[in-house]
Backbone as ProteinMPNN parsed JSONL, in Angstrom:
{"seq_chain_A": "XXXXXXXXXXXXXXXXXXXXXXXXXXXXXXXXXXXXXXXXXXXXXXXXXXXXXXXXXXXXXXXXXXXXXXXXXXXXXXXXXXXXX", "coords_chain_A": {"N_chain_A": [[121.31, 99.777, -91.671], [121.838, 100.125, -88.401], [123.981, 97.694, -85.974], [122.348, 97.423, -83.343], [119.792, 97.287, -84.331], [119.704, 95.057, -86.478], [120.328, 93.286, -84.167], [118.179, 93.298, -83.095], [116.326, 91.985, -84.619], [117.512, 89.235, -85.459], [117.411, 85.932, -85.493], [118.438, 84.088, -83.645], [118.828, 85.058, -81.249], [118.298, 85.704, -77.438], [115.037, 86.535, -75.53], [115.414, 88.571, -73.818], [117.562, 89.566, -74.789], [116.796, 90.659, -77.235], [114.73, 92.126, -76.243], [116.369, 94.105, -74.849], [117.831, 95.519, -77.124], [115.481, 96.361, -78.677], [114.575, 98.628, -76.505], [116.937, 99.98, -76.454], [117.145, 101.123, -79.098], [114.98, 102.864, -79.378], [115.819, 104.676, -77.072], [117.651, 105.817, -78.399], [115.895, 106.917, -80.459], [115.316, 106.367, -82.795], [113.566, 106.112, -85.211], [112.223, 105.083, -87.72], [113.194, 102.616, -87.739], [112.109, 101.379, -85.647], [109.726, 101.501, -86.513], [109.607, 99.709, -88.734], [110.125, 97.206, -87.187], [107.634, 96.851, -86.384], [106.38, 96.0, -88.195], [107.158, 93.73, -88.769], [106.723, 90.883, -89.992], [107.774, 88.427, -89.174], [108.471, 88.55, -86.82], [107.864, 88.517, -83.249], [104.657, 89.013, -81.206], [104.606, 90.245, -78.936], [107.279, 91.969, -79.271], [107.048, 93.225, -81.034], [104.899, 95.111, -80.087], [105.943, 96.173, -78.287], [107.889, 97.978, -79.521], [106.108, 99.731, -80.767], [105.118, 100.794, -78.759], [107.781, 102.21, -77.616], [107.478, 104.109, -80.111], [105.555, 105.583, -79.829], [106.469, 106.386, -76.953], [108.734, 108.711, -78.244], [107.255, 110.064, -80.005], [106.213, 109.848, -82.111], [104.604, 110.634, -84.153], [103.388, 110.878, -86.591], [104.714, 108.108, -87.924], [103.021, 106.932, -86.511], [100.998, 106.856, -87.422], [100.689, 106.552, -89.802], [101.133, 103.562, -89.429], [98.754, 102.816, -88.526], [97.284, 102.922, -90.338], [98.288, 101.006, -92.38], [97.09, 98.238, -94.144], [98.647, 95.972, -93.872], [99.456, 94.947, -91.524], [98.307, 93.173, -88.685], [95.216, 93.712, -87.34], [94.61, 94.366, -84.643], [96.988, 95.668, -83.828], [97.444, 97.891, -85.763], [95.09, 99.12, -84.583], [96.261, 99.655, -82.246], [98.613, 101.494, -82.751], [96.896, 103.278, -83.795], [95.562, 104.311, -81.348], [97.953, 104.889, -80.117], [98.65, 107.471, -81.054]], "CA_chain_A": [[120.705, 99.542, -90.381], [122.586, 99.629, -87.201], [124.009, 96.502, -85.362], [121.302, 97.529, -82.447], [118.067, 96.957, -85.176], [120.254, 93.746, -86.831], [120.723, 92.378, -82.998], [116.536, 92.918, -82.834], [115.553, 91.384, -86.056], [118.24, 87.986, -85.629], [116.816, 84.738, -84.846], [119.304, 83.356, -82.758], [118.913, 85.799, -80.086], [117.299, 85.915, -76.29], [113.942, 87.45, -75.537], [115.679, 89.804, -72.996], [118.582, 90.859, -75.552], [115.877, 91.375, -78.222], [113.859, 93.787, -75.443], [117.378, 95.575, -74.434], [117.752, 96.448, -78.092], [114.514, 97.857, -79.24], [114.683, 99.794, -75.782], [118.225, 100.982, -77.098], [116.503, 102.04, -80.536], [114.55, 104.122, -78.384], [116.684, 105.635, -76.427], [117.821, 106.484, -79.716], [115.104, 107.922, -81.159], [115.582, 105.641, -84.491], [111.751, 105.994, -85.325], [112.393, 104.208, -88.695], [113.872, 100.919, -87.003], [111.144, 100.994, -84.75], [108.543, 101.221, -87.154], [110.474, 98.23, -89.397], [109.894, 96.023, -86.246], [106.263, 96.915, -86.283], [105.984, 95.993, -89.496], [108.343, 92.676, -89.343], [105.966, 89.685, -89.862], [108.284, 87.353, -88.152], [108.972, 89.074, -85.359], [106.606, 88.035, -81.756], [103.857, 89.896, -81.103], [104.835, 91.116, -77.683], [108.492, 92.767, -79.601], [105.994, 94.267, -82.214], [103.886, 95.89, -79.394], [107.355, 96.632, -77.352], [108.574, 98.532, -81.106], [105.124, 100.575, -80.983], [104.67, 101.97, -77.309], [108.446, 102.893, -78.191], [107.667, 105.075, -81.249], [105.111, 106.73, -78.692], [107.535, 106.989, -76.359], [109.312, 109.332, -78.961], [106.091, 111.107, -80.138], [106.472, 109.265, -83.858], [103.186, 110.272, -84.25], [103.964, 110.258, -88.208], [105.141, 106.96, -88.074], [102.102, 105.908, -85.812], [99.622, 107.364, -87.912], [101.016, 105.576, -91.272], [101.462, 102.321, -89.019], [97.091, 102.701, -88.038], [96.59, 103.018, -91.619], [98.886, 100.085, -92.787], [96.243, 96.892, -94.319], [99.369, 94.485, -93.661], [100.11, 94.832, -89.958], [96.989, 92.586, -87.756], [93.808, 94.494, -86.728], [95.591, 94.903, -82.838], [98.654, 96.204, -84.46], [96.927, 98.833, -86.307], [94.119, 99.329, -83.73], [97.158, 100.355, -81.261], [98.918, 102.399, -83.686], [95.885, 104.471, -83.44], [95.431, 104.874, -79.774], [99.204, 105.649, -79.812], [98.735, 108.428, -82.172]], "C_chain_A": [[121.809, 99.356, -89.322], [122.278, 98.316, -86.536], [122.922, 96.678, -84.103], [120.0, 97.149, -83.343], [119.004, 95.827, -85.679], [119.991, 93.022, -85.355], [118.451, 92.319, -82.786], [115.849, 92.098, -83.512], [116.156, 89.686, -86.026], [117.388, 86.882, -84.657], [117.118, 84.024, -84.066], [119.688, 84.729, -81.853], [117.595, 85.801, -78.91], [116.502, 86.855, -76.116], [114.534, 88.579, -74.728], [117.242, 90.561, -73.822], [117.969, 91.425, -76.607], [115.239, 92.654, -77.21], [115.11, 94.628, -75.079], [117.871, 96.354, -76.002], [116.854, 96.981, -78.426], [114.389, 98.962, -77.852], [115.821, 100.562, -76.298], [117.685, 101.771, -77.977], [115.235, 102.942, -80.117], [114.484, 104.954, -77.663], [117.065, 106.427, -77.225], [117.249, 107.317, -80.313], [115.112, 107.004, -82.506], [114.233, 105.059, -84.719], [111.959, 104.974, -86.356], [112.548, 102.874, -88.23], [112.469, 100.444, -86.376], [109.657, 101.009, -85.332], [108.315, 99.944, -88.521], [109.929, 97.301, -88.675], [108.789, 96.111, -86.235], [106.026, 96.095, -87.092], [106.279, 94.686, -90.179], [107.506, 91.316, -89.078], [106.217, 88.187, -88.846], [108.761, 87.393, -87.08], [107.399, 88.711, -84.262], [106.166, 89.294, -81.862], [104.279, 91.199, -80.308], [106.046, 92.015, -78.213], [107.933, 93.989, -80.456], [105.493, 95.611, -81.098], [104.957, 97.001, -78.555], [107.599, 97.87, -78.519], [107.071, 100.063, -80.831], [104.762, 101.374, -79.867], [106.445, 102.45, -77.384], [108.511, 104.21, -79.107], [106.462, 105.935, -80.337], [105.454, 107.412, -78.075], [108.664, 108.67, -77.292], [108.713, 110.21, -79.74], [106.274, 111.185, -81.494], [104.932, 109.598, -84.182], [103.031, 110.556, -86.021], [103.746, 109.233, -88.19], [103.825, 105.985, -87.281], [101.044, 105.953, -86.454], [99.639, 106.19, -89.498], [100.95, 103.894, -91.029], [99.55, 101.822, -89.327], [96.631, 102.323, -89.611], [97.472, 101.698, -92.636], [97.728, 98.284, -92.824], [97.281, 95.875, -94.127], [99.372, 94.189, -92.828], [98.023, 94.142, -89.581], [95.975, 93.766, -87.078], [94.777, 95.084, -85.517], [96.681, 95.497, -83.217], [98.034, 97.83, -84.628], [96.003, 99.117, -85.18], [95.263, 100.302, -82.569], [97.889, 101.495, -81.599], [97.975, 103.626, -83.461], [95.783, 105.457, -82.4], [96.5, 105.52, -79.465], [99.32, 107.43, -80.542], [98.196, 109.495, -81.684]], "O_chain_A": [[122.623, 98.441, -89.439], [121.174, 97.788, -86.4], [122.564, 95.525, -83.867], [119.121, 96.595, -82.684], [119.214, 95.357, -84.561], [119.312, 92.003, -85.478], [117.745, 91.384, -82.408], [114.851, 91.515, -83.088], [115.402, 88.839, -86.505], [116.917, 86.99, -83.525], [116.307, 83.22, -83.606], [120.791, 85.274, -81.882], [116.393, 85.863, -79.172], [116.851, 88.001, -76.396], [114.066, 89.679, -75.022], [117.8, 91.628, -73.566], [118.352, 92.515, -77.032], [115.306, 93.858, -77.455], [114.943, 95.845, -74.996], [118.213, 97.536, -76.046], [116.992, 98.19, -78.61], [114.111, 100.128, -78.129], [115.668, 101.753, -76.57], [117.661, 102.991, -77.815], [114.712, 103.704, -80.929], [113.613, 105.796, -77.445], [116.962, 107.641, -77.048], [117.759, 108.356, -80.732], [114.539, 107.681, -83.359], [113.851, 103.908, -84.504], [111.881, 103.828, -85.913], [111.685, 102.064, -88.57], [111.896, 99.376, -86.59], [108.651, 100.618, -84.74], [107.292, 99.489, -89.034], [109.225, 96.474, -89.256], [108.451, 94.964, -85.943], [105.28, 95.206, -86.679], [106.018, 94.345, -91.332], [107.64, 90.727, -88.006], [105.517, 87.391, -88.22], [109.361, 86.528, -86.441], [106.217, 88.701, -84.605], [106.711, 90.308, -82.3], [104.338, 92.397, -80.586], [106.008, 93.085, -77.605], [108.234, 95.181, -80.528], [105.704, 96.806, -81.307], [104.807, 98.196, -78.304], [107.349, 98.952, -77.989], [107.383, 101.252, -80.76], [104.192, 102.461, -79.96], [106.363, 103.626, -77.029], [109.313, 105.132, -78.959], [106.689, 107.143, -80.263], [105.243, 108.625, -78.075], [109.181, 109.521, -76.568], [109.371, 111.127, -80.23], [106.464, 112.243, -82.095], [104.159, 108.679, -84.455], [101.977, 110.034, -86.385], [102.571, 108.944, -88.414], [103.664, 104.77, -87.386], [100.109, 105.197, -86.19], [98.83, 105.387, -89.963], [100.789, 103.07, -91.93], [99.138, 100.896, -90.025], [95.737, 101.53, -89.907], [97.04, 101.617, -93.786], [97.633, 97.466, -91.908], [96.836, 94.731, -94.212], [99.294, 92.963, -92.745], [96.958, 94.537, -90.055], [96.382, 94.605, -86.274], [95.505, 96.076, -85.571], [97.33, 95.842, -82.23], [98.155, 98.731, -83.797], [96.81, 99.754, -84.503], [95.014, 101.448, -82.195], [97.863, 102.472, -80.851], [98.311, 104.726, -83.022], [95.846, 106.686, -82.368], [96.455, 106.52, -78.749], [100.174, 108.284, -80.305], [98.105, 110.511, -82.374]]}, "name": "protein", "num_of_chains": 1, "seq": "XXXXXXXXXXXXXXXXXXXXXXXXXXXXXXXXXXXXXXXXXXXXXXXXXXXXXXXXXXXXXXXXXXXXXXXXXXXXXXXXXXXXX"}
């Protein structure tokens, strides 16, 4: 994993350096990362949701379709996944 998805995932980091990395990993294109953070139980909602209009942004529609269909991720998780798709 790149230090940009490590700097998103660490607990001892600010809400606005967590949102300038998953925008980085979208600039990127690093669908995988960004479907990790979807997926990352302990991660805030709002970074989750940030992670998923990302992989839109990038037209993951793979990765959005597998997300919709994922029984772990919260109803709204998956429900969005969808719409993104």
């Amino acid at each position: 994993m790149s230090s940009t998805f490590r700097t998103a995932v660490k607990t001892n980091v600010s809400r606005t350096q967590r949102r300038a990395a998953i925008d980085s990993l979208v600039s990127d294109r690093e669908r995988a990362s960004l479907a990790i953070l979807v997926q990352t139980d302990g991660l805030r909602g709002e970074f989750r949701r940030q992670a998923l209009a990302g992989l839109s942004r990038c037209n993951a529609t793979a990765q959005l379709a597998d997300l919709a269909d994922d029984t772990t991720l919260p109803e709204s998780l998956r429900r969005r996944a969808e719409e993104l798709s």
